[in-house]
C-alpha positions as CSV (number, residue, x, y, z in Angstrom):
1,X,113.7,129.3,135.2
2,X,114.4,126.5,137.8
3,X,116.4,123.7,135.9
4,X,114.1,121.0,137.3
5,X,110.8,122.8,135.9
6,X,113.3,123.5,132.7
7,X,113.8,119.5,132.4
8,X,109.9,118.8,132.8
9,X,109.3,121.4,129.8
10,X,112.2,120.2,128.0
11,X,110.9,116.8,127.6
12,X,107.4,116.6,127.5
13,X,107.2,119.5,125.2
14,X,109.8,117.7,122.8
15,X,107.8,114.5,123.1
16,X,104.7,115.6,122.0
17,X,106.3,117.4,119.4
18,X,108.1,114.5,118.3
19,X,104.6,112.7,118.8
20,X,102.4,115.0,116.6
21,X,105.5,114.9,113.7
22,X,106.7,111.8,113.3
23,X,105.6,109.0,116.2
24,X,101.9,109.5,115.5
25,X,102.3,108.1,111.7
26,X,104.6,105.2,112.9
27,X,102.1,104.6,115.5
28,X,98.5,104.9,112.5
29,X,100.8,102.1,110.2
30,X,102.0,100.0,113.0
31,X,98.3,99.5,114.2
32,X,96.4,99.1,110.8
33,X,99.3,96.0,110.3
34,X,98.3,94.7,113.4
35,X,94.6,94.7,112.2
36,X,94.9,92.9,109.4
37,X,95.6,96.1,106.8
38,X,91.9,97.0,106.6
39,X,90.7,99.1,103.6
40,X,91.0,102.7,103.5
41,X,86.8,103.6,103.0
42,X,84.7,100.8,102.7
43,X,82.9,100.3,99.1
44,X,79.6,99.0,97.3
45,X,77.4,99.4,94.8
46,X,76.1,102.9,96.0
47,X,73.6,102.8,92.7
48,X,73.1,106.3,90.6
49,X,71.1,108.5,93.5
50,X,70.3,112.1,93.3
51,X,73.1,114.0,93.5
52,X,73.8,117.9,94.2
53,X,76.8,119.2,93.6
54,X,77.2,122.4,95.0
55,X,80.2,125.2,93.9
56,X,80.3,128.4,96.4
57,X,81.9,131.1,93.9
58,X,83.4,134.7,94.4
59,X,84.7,136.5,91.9
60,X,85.3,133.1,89.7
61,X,84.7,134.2,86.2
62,X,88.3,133.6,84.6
63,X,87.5,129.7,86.2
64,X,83.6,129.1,87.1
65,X,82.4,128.0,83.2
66,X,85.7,125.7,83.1
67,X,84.4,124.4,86.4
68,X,81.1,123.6,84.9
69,X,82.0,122.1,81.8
70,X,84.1,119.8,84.3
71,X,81.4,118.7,86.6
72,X,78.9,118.0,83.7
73,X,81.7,116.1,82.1
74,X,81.5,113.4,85.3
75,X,80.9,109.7,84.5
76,X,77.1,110.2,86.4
77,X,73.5,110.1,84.7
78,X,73.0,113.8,83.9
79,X,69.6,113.0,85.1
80,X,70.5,112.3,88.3
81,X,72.8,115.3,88.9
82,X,71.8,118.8,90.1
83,X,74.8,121.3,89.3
84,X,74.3,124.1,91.4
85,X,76.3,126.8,91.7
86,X,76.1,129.5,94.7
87,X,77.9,132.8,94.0
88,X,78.7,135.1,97.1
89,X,78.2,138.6,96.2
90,X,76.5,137.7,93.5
91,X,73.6,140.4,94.4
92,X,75.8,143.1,95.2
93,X,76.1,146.2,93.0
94,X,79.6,145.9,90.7
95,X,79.3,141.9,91.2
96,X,81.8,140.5,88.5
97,X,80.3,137.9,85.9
98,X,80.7,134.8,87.9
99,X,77.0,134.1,87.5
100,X,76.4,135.0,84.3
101,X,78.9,132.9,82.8
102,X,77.8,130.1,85.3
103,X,74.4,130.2,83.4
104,X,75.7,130.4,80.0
105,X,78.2,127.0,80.5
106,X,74.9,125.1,81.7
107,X,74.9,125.1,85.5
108,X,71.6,123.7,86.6
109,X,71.0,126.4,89.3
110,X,72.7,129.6,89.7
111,X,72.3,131.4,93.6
112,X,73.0,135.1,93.2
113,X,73.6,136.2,96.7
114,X,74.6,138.7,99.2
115,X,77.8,138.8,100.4
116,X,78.0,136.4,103.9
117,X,81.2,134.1,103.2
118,X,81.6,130.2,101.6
119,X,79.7,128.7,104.4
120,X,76.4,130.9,103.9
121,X,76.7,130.5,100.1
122,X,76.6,126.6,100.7
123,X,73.6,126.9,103.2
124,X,71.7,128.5,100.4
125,X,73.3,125.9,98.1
126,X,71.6,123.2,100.0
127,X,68.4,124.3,100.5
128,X,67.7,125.2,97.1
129,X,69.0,122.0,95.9
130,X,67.0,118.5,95.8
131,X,70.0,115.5,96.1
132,X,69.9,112.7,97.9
133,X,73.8,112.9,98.5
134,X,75.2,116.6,98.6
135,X,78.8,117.3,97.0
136,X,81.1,120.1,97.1
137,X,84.2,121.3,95.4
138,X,86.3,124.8,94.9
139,X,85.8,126.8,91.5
140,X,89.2,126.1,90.8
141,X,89.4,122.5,91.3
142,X,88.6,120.3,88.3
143,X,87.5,116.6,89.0
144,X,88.7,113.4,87.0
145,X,85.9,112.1,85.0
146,X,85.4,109.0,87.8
147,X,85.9,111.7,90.7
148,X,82.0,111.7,91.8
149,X,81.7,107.9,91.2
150,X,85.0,106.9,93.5
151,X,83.6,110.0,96.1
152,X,80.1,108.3,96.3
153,X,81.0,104.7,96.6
154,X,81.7,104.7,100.2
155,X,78.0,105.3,101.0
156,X,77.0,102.0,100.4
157,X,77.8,101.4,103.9
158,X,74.9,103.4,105.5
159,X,77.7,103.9,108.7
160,X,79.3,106.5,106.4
161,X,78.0,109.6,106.7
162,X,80.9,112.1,105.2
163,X,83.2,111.2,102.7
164,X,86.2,113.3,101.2
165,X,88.4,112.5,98.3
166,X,92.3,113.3,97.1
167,X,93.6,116.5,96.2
168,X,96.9,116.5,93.7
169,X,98.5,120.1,93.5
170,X,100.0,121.4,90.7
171,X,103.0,123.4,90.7
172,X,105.4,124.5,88.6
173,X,108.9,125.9,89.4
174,X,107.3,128.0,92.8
175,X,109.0,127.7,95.7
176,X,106.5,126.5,97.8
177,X,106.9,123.1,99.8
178,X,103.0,122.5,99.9
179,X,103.1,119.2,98.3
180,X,105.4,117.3,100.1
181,X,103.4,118.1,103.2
182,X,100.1,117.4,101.8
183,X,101.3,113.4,100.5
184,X,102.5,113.0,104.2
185,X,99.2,114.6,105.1
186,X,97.3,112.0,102.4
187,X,99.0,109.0,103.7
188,X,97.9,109.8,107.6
189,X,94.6,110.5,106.1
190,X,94.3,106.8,104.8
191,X,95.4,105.1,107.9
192,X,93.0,107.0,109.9
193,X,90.2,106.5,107.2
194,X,90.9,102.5,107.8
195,X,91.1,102.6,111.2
196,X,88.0,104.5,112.7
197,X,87.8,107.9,110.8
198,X,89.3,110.8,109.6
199,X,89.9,113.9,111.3
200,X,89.5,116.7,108.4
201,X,88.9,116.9,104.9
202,X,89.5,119.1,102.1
203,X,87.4,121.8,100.2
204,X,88.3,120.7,96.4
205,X,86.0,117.7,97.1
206,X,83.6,115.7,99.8
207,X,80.2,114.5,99.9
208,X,77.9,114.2,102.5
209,X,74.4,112.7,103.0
210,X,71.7,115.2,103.1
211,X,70.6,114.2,106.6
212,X,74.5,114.6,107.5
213,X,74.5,118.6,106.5
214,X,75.2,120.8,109.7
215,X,74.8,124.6,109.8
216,X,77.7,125.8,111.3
217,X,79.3,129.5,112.7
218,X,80.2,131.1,109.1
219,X,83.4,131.5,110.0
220,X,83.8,128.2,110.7
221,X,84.6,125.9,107.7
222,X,83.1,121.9,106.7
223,X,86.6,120.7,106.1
224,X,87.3,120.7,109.6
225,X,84.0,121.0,111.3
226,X,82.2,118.1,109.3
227,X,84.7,115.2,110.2
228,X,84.4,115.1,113.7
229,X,81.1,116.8,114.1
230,X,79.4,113.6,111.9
231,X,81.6,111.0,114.5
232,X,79.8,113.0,117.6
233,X,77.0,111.7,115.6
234,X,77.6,108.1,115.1
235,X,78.7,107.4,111.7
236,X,81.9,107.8,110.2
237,X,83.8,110.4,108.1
238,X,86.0,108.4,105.5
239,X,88.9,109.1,102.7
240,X,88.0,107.8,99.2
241,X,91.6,107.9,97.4
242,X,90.2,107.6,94.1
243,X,88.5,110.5,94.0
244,X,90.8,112.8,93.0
245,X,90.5,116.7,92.2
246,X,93.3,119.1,91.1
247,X,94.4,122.2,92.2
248,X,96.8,124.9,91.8
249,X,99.4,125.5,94.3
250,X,100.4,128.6,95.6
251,X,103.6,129.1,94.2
252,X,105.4,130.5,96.9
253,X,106.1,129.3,100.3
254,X,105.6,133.6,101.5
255,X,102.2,133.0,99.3
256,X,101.2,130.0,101.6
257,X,102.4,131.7,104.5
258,X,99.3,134.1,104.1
259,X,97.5,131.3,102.5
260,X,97.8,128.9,105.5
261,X,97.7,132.4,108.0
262,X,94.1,132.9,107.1
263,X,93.0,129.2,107.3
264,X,94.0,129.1,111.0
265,X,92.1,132.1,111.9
266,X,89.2,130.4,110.7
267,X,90.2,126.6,112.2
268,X,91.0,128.3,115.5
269,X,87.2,128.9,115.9
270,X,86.0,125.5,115.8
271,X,89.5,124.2,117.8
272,X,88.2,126.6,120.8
273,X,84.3,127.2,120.6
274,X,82.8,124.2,118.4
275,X,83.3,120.7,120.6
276,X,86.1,119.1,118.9
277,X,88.3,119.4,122.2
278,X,85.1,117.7,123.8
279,X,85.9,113.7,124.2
280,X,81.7,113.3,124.5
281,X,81.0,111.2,121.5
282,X,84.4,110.3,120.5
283,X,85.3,106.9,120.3
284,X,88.4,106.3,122.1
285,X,91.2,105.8,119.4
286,X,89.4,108.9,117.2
287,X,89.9,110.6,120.6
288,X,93.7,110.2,120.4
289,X,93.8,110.7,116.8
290,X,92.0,114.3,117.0
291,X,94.5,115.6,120.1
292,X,97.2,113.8,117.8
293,X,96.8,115.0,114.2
294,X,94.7,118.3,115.2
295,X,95.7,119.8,118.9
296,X,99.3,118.7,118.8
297,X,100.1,119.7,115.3
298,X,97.7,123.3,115.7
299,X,99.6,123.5,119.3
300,X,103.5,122.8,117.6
301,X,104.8,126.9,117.9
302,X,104.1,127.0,121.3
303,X,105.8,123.7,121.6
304,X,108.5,125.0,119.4
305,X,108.8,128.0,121.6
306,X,108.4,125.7,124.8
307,X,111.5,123.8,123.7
308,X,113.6,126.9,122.9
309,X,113.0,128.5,125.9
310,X,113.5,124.8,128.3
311,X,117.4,124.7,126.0
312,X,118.4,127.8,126.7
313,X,118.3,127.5,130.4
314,X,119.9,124.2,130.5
315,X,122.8,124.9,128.2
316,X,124.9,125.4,131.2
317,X,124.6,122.0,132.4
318,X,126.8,121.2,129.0
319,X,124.9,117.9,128.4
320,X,125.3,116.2,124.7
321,X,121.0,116.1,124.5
322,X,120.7,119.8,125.2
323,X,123.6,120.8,123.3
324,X,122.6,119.1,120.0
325,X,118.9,120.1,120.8
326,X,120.2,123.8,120.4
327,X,122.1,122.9,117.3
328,X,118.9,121.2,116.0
329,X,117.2,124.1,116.6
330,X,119.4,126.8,115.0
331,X,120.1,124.7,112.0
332,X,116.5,124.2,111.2
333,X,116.3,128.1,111.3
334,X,119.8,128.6,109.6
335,X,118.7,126.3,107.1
336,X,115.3,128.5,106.8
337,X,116.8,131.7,106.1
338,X,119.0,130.2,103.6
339,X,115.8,129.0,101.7
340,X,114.9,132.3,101.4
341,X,118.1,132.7,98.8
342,X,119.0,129.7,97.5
343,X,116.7,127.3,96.0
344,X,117.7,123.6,97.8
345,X,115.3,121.4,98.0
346,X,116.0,120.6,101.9
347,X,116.5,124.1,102.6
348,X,113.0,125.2,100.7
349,X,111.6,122.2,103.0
350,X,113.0,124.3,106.2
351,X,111.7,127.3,104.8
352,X,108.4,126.0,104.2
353,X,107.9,124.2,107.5
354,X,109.1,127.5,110.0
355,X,106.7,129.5,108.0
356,X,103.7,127.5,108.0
357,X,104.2,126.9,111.9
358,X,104.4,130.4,112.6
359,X,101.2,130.7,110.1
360,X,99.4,128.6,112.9
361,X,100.4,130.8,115.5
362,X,99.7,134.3,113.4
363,X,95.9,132.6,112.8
364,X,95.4,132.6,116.4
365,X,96.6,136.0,116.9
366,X,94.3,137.3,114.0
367,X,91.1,135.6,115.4
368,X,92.1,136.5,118.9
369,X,93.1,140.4,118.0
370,X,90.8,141.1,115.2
371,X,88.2,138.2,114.7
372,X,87.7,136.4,112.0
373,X,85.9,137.2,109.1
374,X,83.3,135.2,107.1
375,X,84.5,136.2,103.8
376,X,87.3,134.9,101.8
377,X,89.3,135.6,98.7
378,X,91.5,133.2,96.5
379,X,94.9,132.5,97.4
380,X,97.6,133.8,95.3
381,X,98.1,132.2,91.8
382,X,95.8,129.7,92.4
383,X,93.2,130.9,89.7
């Protein structure tokens, strides 16, 4: 490789790595100072509309009447909440009891369907259901009791159109380095949320107005489709903070290596095919947050890889930034490995991040190779 076209790599791949990592958060808190520290999601008396809440189930009968019992426990009028649960492959021959027990814990609509995958489950979700505002949430996550009423506040600004709330893992003594990631994750969430919108949500729990619902590819998810697809649109796609949901953690960082491996094969799809790398309807600072938070962080192997590749062929010019950008780079793998036998907290945190990195790149290869399927299946130990 020619030094000079070494340099250019070098550098601007390191940038926007450094970028996508750390500068774009510096940048999200320095701005929201500058403006005055506006509020995450904006707020109101929303009132006690119609509600659906909608569960898409597979194979969720050790969790689905626990799930119930939790979203009829919610501080809402009962008679102004539709619990409707939609349970994929619930028509099939040898389907487990999902829907059964569904009934028996007093869900107010139970969908027994063919097997098509989350996203078709929800479609049928929604049309059979009557809400105003339409909410979602796993079968394994369980709400607090003012979950639904923090969630739906935000929509008493009739500029919101999607809202999502916060997710709090629970882990015990796994290995996996989830959580760190996800508060980091959380805390760019809020500064977006303040400052124009955000750019993904999470499926443990969001609301949308009815109007807002899209029918999208079934491969293709709503926590990363609805955000920017609903800005396209005109109105915004907040972060409501006090809505908060729970969920089990995979315990181990090789459990959310698969876990996060199957993810990107289904957020590659709407990266590539389903106008989010389209600036038409973006406002400009959402612009920069999506090739920020979303390209740039989907795009760090190659980045990784780009940097690797620049050091190696400027070694020989024995300069102090190239030789401790090597060093950088072999300790953070060092340090990986080592994770792998001894349980450190910073070397865990190595582990964690190489794995999930190469994660984004194995989704790629998946949908690229094989496609991507519509189905899905519950990560490890999180049931």
């Amino acid at each position: 490789m020619p030094r000079p076209l070494a340099r250019a790599i070098f550098w601007v791949a390191a940038a926007k790595l450094a970028w996508a990592q750390v500068g774009y958060g510096v940048f999200l808190a320095a701005l929201r100072r500058v403006r005055g520290n506006p509020p995450v999601a904006p707020g109101g008396d929303v009132g006690t509309p119609a509600v659906s809440l909608i569960v898409a189930a597979y194979n969720e009968e050790s969790v689905i009447a626990a799930k119930v019992a939790n979203a009829l426990a919610l501080d809402w009028p009962r008679d102004r909440l539709e619990l409707v649960v939609a349970v994929d492959g619930g028509a099939d021959p040898g389907a487990d009891a999902t829907a059964a027990r569904a009934r028996a814990a007093g869900a107010d609509r139970v969908l027994e369907l063919p097997r098509g995958g989350k996203v078709r489950a929800q479609d049928a979700a929604v049309a059979a259901s009557s809400g105003e505002l339409l909410a979602f949430s796993d079968a394994n996550a369980a709400w607090e009791p003012g979950a639904l009423r923090a969630l739906l506040a935000p929509f008493a600004d009739p500029a919101v159109g999607y809202v999502c709330g916060q997710v709090r893992f629970l882990n015990g003594a796994g290995t996996n380095q989830e959580g760190l990631y996800w508060r980091y994750d959380m805390w760019l969430r809020a500064n977006e949320s303040a400052l124009a919108s955000v750019t993904a949500g999470n499926g443990a729990i969001y609301a949308l107005r009815r109007d807002a619902y899209m029918h999208v590819d079934a491969v293709m998810g709503h926590d990363l489709s609805f955000p920017f697809a609903v800005v396209k649109r005109g109105r915004r796609a907040v972060y409501a903070p006090n809505a908060r949901a729970m969920e089990k953690m995979v315990p181990s960082i090789e459990g959310e290596w698969a876990r996060k491996r199957r993810m990107m094969s289904h957020a590659w799809p709407i990266v590539l095919r389903s106008g989010m790398l389209s600036p038409r309807g973006y406002p400009p600072l959402y612009a920069l947050m999506i090739v920020s938070h979303r390209v740039l962080r989907y795009a760090s192997p190659l980045l990784h890889v780009a940097v690797a590749g620049a050091t190696l062929a400027l070694l020989r010019e024995r300069r102090p930034a190239y030789r401790a950008a090597a060093l950088a780079q072999a300790g953070l793998l060092g340090a990986a490995a080592a994770g792998g036998r001894i349980r450190l907290r910073p070397l865990l945190v190595a582990r964690y991040y190489v794995a999930t990195t190469a994660a984004l790149a194995a989704g790629l290869y998946d949908h690229v190779r094989h496609g991507t399927s519509a189905g899905w299946e519950a990560p490890e130990g999180t049931r």
